[in-house]
mmCIF file of the C-alpha atoms, coordinates in Angstrom:
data_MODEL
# 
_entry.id   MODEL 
# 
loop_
_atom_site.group_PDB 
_atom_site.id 
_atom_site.type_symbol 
_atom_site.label_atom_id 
_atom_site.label_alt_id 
_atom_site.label_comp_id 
_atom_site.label_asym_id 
_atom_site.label_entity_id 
_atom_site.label_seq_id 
_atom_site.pdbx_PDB_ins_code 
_atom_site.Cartn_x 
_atom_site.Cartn_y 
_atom_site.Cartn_z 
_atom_site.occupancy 
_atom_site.B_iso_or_equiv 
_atom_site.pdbx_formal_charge 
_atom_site.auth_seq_id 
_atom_site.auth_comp_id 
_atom_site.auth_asym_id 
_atom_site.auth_atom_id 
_atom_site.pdbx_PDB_model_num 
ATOM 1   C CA . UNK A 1 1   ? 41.797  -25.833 -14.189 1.00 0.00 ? 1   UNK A CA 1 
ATOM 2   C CA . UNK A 1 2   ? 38.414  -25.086 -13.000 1.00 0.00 ? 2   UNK A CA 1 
ATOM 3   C CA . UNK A 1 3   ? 37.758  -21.427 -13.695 1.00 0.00 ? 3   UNK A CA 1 
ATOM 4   C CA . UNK A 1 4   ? 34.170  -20.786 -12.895 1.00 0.00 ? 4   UNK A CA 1 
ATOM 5   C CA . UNK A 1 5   ? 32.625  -17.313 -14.597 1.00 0.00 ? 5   UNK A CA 1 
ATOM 6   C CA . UNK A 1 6   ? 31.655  -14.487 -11.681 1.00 0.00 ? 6   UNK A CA 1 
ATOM 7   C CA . UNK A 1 7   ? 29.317  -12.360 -13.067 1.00 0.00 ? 7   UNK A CA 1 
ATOM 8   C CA . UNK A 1 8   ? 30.585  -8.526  -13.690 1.00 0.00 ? 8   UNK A CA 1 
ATOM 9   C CA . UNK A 1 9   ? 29.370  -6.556  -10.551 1.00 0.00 ? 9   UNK A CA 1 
ATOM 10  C CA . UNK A 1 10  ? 26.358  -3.873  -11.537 1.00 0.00 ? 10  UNK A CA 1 
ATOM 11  C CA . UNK A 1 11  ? 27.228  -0.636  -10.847 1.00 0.00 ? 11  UNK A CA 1 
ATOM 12  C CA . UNK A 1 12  ? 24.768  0.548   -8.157  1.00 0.00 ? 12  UNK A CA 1 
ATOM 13  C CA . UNK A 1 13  ? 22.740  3.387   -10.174 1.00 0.00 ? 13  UNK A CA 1 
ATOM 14  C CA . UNK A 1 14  ? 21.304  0.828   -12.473 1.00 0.00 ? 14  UNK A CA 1 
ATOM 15  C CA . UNK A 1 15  ? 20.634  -1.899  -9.300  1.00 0.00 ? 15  UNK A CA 1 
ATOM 16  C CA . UNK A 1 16  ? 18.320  1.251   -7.953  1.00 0.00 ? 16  UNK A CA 1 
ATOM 17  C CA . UNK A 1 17  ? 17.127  1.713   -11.544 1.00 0.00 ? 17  UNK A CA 1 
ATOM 18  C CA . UNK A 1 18  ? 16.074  -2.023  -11.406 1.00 0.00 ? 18  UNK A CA 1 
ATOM 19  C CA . UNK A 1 19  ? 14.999  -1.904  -7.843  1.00 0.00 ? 19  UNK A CA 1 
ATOM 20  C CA . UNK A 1 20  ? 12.332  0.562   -8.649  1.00 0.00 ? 20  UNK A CA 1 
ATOM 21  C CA . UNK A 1 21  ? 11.337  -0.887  -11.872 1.00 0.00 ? 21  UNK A CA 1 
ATOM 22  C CA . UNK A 1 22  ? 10.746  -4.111  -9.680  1.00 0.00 ? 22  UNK A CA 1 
ATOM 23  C CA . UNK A 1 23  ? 8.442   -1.897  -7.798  1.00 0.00 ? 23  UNK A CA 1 
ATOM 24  C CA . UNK A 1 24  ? 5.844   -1.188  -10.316 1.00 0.00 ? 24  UNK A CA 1 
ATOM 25  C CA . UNK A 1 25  ? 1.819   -1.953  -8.979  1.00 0.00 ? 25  UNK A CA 1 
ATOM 26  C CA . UNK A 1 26  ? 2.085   -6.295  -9.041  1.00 0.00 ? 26  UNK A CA 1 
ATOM 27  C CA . UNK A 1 27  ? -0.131  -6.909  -12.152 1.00 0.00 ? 27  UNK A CA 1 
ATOM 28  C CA . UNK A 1 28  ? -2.131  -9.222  -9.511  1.00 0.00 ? 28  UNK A CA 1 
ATOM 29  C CA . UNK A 1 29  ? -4.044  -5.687  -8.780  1.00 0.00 ? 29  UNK A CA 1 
ATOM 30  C CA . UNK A 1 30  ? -7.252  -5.006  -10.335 1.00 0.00 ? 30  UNK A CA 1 
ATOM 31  C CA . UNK A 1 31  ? -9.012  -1.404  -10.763 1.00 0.00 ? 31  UNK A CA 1 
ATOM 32  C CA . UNK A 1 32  ? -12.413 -3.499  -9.829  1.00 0.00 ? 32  UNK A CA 1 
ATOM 33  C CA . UNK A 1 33  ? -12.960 -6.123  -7.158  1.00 0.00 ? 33  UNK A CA 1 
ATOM 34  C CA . UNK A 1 34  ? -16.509 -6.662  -5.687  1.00 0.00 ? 34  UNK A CA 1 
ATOM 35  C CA . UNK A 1 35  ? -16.845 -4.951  -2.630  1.00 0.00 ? 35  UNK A CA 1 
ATOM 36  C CA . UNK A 1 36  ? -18.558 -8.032  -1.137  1.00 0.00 ? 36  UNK A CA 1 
ATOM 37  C CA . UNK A 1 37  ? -15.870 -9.724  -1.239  1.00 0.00 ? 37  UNK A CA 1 
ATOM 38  C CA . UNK A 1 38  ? -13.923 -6.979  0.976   1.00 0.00 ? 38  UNK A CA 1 
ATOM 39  C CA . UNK A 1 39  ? -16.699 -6.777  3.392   1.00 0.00 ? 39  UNK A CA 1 
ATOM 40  C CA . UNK A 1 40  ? -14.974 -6.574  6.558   1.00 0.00 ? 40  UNK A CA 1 
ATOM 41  C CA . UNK A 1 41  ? -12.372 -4.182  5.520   1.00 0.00 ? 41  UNK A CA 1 
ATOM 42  C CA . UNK A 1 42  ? -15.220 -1.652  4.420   1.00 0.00 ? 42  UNK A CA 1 
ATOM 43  C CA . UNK A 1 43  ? -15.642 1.323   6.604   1.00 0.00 ? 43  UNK A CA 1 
ATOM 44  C CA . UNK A 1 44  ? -12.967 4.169   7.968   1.00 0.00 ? 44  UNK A CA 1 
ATOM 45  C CA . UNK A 1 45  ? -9.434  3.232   9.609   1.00 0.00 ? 45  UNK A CA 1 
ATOM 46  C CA . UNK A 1 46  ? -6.712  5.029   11.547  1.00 0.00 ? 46  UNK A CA 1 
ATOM 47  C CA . UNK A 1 47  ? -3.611  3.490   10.744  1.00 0.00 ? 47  UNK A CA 1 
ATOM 48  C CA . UNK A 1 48  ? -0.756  4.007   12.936  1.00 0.00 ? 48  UNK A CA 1 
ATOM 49  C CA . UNK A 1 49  ? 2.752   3.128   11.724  1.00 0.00 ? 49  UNK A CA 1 
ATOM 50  C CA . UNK A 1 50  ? 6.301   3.056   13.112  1.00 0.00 ? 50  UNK A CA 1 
ATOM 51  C CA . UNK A 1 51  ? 9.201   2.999   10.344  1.00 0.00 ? 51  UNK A CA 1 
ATOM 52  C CA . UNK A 1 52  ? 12.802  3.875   11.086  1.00 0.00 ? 52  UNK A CA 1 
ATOM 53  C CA . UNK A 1 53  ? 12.438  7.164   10.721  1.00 0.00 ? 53  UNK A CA 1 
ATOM 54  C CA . UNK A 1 54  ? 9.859   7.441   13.304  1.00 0.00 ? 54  UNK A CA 1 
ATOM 55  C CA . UNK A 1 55  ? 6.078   7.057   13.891  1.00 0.00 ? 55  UNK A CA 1 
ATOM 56  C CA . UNK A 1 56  ? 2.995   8.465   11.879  1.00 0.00 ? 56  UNK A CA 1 
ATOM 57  C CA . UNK A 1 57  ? -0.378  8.068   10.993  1.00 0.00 ? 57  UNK A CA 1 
ATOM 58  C CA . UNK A 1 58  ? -2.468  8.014   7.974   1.00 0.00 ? 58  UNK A CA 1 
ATOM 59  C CA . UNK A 1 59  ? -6.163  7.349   7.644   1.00 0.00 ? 59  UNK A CA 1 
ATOM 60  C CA . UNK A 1 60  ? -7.787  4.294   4.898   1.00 0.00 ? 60  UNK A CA 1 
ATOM 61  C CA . UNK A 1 61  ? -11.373 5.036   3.912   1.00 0.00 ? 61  UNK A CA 1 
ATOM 62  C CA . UNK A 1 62  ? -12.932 1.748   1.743   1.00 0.00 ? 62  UNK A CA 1 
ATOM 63  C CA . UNK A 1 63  ? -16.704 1.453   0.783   1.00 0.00 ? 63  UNK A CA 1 
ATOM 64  C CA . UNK A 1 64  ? -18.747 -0.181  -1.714  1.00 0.00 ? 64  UNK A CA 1 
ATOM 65  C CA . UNK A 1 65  ? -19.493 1.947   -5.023  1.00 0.00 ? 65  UNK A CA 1 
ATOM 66  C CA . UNK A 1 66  ? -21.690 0.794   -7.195  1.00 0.00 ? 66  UNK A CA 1 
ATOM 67  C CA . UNK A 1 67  ? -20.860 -2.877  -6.191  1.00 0.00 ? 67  UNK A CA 1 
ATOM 68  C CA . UNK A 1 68  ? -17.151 -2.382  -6.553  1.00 0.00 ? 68  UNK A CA 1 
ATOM 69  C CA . UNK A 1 69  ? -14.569 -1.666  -4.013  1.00 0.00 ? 69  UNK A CA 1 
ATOM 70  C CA . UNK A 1 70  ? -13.541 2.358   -3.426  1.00 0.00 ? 70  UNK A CA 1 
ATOM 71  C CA . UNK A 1 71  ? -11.269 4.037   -1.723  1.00 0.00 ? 71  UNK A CA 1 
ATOM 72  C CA . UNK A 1 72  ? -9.195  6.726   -0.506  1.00 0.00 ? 72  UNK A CA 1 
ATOM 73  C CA . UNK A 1 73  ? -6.368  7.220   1.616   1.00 0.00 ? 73  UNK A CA 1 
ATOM 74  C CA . UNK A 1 74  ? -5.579  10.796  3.361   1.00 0.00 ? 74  UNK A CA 1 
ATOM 75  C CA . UNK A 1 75  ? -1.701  10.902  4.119   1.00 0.00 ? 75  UNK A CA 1 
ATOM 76  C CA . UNK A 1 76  ? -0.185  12.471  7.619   1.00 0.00 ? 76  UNK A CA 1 
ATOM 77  C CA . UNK A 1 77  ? -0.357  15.756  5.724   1.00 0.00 ? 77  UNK A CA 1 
ATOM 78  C CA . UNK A 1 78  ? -3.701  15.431  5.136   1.00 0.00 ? 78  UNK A CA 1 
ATOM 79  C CA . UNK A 1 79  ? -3.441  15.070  1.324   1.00 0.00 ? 79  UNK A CA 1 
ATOM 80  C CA . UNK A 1 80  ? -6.314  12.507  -0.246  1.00 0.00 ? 80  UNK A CA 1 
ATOM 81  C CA . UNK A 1 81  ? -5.145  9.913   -2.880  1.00 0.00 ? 81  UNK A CA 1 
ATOM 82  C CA . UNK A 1 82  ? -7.508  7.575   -4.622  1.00 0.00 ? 82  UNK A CA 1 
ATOM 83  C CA . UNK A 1 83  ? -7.006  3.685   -4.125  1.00 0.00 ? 83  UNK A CA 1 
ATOM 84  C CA . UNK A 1 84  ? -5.887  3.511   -8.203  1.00 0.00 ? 84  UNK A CA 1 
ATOM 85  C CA . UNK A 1 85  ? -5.798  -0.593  -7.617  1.00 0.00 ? 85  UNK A CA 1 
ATOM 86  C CA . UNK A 1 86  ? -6.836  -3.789  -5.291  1.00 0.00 ? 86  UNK A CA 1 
ATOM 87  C CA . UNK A 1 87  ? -5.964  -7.584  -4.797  1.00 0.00 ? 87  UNK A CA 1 
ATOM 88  C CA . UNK A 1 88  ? -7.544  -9.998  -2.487  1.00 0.00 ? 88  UNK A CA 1 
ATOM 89  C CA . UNK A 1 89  ? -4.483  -11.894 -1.004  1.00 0.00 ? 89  UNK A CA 1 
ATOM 90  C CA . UNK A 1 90  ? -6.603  -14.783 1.217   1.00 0.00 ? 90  UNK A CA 1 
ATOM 91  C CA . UNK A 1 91  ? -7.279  -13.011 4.145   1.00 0.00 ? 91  UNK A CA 1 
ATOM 92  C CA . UNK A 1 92  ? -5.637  -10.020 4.082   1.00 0.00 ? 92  UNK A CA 1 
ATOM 93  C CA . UNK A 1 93  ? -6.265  -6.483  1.162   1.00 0.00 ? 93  UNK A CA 1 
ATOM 94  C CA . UNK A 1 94  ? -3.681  -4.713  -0.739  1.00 0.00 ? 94  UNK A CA 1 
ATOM 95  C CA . UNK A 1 95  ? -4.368  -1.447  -1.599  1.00 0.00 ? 95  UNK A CA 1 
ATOM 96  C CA . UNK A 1 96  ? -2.184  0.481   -4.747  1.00 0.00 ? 96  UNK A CA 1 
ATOM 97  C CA . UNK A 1 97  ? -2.159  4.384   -5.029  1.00 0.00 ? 97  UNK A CA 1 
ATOM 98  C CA . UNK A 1 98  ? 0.890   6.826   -5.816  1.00 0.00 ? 98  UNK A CA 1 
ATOM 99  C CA . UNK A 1 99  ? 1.547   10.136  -4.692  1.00 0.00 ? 99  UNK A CA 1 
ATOM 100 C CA . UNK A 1 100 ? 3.443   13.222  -5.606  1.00 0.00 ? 100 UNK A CA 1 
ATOM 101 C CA . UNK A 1 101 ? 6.747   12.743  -3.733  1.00 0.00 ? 101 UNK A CA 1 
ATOM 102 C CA . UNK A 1 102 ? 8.967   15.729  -4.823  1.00 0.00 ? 102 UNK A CA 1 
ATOM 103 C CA . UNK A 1 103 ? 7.722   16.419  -8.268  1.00 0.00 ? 103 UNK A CA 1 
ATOM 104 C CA . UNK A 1 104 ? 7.171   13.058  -9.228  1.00 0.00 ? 104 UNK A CA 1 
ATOM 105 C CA . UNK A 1 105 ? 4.737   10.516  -9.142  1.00 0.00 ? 105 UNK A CA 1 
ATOM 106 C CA . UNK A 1 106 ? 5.834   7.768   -6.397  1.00 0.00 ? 106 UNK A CA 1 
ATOM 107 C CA . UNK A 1 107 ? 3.780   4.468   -6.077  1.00 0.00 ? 107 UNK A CA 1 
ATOM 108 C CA . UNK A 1 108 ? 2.781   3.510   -2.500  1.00 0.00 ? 108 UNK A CA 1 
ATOM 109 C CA . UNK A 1 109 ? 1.683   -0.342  -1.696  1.00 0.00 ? 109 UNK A CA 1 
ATOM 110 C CA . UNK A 1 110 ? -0.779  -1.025  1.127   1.00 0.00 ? 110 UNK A CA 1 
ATOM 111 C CA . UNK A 1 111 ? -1.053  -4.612  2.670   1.00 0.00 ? 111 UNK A CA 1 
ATOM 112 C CA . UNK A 1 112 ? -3.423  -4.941  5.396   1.00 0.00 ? 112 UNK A CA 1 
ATOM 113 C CA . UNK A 1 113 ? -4.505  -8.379  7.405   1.00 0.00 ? 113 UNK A CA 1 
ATOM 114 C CA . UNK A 1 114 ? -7.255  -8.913  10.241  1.00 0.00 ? 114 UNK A CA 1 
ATOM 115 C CA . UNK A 1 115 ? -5.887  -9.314  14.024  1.00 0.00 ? 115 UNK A CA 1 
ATOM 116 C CA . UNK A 1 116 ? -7.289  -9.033  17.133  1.00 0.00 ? 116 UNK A CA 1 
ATOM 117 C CA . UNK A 1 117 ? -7.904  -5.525  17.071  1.00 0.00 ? 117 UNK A CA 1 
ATOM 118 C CA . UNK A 1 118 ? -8.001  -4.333  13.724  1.00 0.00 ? 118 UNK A CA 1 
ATOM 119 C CA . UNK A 1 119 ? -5.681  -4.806  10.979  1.00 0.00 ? 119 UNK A CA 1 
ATOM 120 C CA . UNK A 1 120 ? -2.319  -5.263  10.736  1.00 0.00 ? 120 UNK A CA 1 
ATOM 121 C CA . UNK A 1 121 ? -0.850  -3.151  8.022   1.00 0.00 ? 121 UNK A CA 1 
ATOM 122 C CA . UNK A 1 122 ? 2.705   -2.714  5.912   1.00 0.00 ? 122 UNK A CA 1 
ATOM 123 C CA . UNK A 1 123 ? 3.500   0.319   3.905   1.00 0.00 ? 123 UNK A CA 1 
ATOM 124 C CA . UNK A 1 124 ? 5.509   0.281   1.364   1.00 0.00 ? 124 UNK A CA 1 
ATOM 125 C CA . UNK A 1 125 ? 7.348   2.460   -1.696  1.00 0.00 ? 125 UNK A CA 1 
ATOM 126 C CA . UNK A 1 126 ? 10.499  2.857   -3.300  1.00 0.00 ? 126 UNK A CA 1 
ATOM 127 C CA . UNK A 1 127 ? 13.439  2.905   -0.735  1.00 0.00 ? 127 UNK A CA 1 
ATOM 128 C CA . UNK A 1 128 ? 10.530  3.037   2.071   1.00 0.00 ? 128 UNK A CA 1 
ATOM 129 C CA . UNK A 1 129 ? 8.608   0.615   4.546   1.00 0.00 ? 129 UNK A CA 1 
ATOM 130 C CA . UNK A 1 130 ? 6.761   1.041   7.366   1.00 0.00 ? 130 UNK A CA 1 
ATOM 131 C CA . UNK A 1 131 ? 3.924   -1.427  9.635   1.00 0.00 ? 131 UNK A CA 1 
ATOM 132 C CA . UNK A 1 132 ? 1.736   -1.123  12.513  1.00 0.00 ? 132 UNK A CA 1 
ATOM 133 C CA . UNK A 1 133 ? -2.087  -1.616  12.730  1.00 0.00 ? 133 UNK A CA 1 
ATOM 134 C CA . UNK A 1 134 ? -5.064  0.191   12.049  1.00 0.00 ? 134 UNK A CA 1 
ATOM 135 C CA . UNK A 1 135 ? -8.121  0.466   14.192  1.00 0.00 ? 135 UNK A CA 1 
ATOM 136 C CA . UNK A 1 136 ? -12.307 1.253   13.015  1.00 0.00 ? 136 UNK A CA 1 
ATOM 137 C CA . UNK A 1 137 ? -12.783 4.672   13.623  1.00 0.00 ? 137 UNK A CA 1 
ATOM 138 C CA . UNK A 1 138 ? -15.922 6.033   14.323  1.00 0.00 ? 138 UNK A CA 1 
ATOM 139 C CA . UNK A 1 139 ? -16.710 8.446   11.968  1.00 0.00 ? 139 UNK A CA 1 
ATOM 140 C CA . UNK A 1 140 ? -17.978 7.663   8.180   1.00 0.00 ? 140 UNK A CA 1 
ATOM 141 C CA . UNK A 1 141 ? -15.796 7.929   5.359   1.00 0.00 ? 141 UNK A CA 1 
ATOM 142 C CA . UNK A 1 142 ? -15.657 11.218  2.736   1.00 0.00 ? 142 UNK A CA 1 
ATOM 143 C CA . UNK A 1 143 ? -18.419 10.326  -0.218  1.00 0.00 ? 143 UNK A CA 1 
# 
């Protein structure tokens, strides 16, 4: 007979363990990316995003420091987090920072694309996604 071997089934505490070890920044992110080649994602954005647990909005500030692409991004709360990381993916920017989520540290991914109006963007962390699009604003970003 022709028994074929089924894996054992995980138990699900160590599929989340693995799911959020997956989630670690992509090593494809760099600390350092010329800002010239981010040049029209440069300048202050309003991001507003719909998720299943509703609608916010959270602002993206990117600028050229020194030569190299900087950032910050100030969270519905108004918090301020650091861009920690960058990648060039063709068209589009993805942006790496984490946050303090509940006493511990929680990594938060960034992907944003040119569209008609703006950017499109997707948000995502552990157990947590969210898109919409972000528009110029008008005022300069924090130095």
């Amino acid at each position: 007979s022709d028994k074929r071997h089924m894996p054992a089934p995980r138990p699900i505490h160590s599929i989340l363990a693995i799911a959020t070890l997956s989630f670690a920044v992509p090593s494809a992110l760099s600390a350092q990316i010329p800002a010239a080649e981010a040049q029209s994602f440069l300048g202050a954005w309003e991001a507003e995003m719909q998720a299943a647990q509703g609608t916010f909005e959270f602002d993206i500030f990117l600028r050229d420091q020194d030569g190299q692409l900087a950032g910050e991004v100030t969270d519905p709360q108004g918090d301020t987090n650091a861009i920690e990381q960058f990648a060039l993916t063709g068209a589009g920017l993805v942006l790496a920072y984490s946050v303090n989520f509940g006493g511990q540290r929680s990594n938060i991914r960034v992907s944003l694309a040119p569209n008609a109006t703006g950017l499109s963007v997707i948000l995502e962390m552990p157990g947590f996604t969210a898109d919409g699009v972000a528009e110029r604003m008008e005022e300069e970003p924090p130095q």
